[in-house]
N, C-alpha and C positions, 0 to 999 in steps of 0.2 A: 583273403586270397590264399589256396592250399601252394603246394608246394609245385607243383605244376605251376598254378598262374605265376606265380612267382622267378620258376626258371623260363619263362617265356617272354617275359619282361627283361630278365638278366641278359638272355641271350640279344634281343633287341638292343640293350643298350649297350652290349658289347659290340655289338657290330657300328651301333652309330657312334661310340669311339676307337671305331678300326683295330679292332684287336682282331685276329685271325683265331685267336683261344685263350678260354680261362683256365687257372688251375687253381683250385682254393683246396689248402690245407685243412687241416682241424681247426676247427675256429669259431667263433661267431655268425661269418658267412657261411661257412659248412653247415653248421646246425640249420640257420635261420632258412638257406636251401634244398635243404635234402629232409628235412625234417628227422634224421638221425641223431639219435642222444650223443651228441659229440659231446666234452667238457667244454663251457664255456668262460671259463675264466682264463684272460690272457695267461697270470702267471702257470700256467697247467699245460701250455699249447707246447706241444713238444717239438720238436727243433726237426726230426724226422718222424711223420704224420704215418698211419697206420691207414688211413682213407683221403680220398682225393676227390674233389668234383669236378670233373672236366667236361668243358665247355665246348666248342670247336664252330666253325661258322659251315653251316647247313646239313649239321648233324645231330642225332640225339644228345641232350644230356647223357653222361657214366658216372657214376663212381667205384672206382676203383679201391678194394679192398684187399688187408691182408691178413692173417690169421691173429693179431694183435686185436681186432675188431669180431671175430668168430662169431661174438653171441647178435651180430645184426642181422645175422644170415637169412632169416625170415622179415625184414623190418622195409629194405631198400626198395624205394617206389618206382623207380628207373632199371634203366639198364645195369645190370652190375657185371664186374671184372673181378673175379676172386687173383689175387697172386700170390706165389710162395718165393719169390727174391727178389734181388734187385732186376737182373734182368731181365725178369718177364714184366717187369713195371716199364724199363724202357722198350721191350720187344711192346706195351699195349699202347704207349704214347703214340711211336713210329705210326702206328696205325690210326691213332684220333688225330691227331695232329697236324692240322694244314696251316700252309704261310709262314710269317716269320716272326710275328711279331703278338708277343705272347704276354698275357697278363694273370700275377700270381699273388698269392697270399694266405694266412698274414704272416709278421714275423710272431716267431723266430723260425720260422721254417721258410721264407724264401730265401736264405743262402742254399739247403737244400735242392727247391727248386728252380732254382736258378742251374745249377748245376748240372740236373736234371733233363730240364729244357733245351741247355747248352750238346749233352751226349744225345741228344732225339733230332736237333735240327741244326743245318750250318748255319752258322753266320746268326744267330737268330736275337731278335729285340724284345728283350724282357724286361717288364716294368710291372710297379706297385700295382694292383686294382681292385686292391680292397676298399675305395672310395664308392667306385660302382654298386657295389651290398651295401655300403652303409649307407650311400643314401636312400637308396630300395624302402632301409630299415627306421628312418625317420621319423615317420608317421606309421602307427599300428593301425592294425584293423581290428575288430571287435573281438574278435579269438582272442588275438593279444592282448589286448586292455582287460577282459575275462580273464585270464592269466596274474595278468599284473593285478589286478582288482585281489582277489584272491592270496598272492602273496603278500599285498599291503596289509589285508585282512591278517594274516596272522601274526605282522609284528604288532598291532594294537593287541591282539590279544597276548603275547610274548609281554609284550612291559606291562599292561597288568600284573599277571603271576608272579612278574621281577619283583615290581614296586614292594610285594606284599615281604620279602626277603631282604630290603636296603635298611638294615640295623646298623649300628656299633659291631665291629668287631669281622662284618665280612669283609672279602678281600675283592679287588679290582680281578683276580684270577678265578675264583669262584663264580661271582655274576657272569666274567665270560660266559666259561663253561657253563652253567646255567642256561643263558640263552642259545646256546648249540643244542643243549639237551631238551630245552622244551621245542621247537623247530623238530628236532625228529622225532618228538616223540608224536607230533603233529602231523608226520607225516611229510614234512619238507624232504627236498634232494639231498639238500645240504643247507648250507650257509651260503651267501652271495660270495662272504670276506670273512675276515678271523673278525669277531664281533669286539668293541671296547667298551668297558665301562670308565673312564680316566676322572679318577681324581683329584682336586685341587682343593688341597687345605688352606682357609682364610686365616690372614693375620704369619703368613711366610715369607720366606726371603723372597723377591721379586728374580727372575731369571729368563734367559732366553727361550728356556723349554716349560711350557705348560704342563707336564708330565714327568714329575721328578717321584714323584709318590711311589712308594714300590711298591709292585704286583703285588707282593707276599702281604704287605702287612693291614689290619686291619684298618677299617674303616671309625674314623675319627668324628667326634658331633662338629659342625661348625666346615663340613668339607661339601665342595661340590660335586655330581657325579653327571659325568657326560658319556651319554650310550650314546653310540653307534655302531648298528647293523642289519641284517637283510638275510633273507629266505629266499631260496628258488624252489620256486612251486611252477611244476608244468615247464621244466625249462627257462620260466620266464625269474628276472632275481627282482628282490626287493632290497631297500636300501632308505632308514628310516633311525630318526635322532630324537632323544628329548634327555632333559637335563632335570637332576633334583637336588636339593637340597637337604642333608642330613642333621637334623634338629630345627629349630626358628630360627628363617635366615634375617640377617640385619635387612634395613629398608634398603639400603642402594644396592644390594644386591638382589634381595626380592623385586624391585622394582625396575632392574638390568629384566630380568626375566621376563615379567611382564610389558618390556618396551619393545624387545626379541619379540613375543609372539604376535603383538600388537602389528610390527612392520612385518611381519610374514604373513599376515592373513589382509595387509595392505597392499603389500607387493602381488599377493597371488590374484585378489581383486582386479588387479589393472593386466591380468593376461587375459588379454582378448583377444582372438585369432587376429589377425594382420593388423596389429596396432601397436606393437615391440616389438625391435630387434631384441633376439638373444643378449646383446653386450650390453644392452638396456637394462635389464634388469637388475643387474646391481647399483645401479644410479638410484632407483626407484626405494629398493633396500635401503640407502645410505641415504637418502635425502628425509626417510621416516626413521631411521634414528640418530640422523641430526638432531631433527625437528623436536626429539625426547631426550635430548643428551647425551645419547650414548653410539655415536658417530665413530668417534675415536677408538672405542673397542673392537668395532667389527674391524676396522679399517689396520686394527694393531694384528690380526690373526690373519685379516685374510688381502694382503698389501698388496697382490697381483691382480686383485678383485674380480676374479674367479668367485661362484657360486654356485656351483651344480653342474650339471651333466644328464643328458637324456641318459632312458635305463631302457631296459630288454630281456633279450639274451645276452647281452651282455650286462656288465654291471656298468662300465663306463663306456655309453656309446657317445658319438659325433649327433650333431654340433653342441660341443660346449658351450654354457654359460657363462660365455669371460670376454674382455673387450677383442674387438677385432670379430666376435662374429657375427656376420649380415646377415643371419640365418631368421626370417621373421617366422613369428609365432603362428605356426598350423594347427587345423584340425587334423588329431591322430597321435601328436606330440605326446609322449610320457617322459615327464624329469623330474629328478629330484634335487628339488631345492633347500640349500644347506648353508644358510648365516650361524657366523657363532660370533659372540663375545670375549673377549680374553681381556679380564683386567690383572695382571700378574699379580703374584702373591695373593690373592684375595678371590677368583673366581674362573672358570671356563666355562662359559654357558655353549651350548648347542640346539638347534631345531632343525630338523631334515623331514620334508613332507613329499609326498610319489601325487603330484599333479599332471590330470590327464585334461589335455585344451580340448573340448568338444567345439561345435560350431553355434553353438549357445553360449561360451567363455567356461571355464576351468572348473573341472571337477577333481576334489580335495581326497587320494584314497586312502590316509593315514589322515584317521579322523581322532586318535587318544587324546582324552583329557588336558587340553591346554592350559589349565589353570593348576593344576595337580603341579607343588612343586616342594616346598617343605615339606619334611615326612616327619612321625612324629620316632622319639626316640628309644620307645620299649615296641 
């Protein structure tokens, strides 16, 4: 669906929850509607938005623009409103703006518009409605899955290159920077997230943090290294883990690993459109590494039992994989699912894979080497 069919459907379902107007900030739903290179990382969404999309009931989509956004000036597929203040931003609302009751987003920018809404309309009802985009944004359509296919594609080939660089002696800050540098040099946007390599020295004092290892200092034999991160390609981000081992790991912990990917390629088996709830699947996770011993680990790191998160244009989109949500498994669904192990002082293991639910059952788009896990030490 382009971006048209898209605000055609937004506008439908704003009317069929009686909003009289949208207003969506920079954001996820900004991008994912107007097909403008907005930044899509929450942390980035600025608090007062340089473009706006505005909705209204029985009027075109706008977006309103300001010279902070300049270089879109050819790009906007709608109606556009160039401004140069504030008040010719509220002189453009006065004029979209019908009724009272207005829906805006996302944060950090609705105290903004709230504000905003309030000097354009009396009296008026302003509430959240960034629920409306996101469920829009649920299920992709093939453009997107392309997208996402594609930047899964290049974190397999990213750990690759890594792998070949995990000696003695590198640093947790190095690998970072690494994987930022091979992503652009690939041609990526960016990075989804600041990338980690974290790790855990076996045979250490036990502690509340997994991550006491300092950035700076070299890479130790007998340590484990847990990546995670993600590319945005095309807008869309990736988001993708795997764990190694520096020299020949002992058996209980080579065999943590192998029992990790063992219940991740059991768990991802049982996604079959309409046959799990999302809050499901960490049951399903934790019952396969019961069933191999190591139950107790998943369940030491991830105690809220949360496991994932659909991805997109954003990096963490709704419906999370965590109890409480009734959200069953569709055709279109892309998430990324992410068990880890934590046995303190001795190990943190990680796997994070970008699984897309077709109407045939789950296709796997981070496909690296699952059995690749001790590395050798020259």
């Amino acid at each position: 669906m382009n971006s048209s069919g898209r605000l055609t459907e937004l506008q439908r379902k704003m009317e069929s929850a009686l909003f009289d107007a949208l207003i969506f900030g920079i954001g996820p739903n900004f991008r994912y509607f107007t097909g403008l290179p907005a930044e899509w990382r929450r942390e980035n969404e600025p608090a007062r938005p340089g473009a706006l999309l505005v909705l209204a009931r029985g009027a075109e989509p706008c977006v309103v623009l300001d010279e902070t956004v300049a270089d879109w000036a050819d790009r906007a597929l709608m109606e556009t409103v160039w401004v140069n203040s504030q008040t010719e931003i509220v002189q453009v609302l006065r004029r979209l703006l019908p009724g009272r009751r207005v829906g805006i987003g996302p944060a950090p920018a609705e105290e903004y518009l709230s504000r905003l809404v309030h000097s354009v309309l009396p009296r008026p009802q302003v509430e959240n409605a960034d629920p409306l985009g996101e469920e829009m944004r649920y299920r992709k359509d093939e453009d997107e899955v392309s997208c996402l296919r594609r930047a899964a594609r290049l974190c397999d080939r990213a750990m690759g290159e890594i792998t070949r660089h995990i000696r003695p002696g590198v640093t947790q800050a190095e690998l970072q920077e690494m994987v930022a540098r091979i992503g652009a040099d690939a041609g990526a946007e960016d990075v989804s997230f600041s990338p980690t390599a974290g790790f855990v020295q076996s045979g250490t004092e036990a502690g509340d943090d997994p991550f006491v290892y300092p950035q700076d200092e070299g890479l130790l034999p007998g340590t484990s290294i847990a990546f995670d991160f993600g590319f945005v390609v095309d807008g869309y981000c990736s988001d993708f883990g795997r764990s190694f081992y520096c020299g020949p790991a002992p058996e209980h912990i080579a065999s943590a690993y192998r029992a990790l990917q063992e219940s991740q390629m059991h768990l991802i088996s049982r996604m079959q459109p309409g046959q799990l709830l999302l809050s499901e699947l960490f049951d399903v996770m934790e019952e396969a590494l019961d069933a191999r011993g190591y139950g107790d680990y998943l369940r030491a790191r991830l105690p809220e039992r949360g496991l994932g998160h659909q991805i997109g244009v954003d990096l963490h989109e709704p419906p999370h994989l965590r109890p409480g949500s009734e959200v069953t498994l569709q055709p279109g669904m892309v998430m990324a699912i992410e068990p880890k192990l934590w046995m303190p002082g001795e190990y943190y293991l990680r796997v994070e894979d970008i699984v897309h639910i077709t109407e045939e059952g789950p296709e796997i788009l981070t496909t690296y080497d699952r059995d690749e896990f001790a590395l050798p030490l020259d």
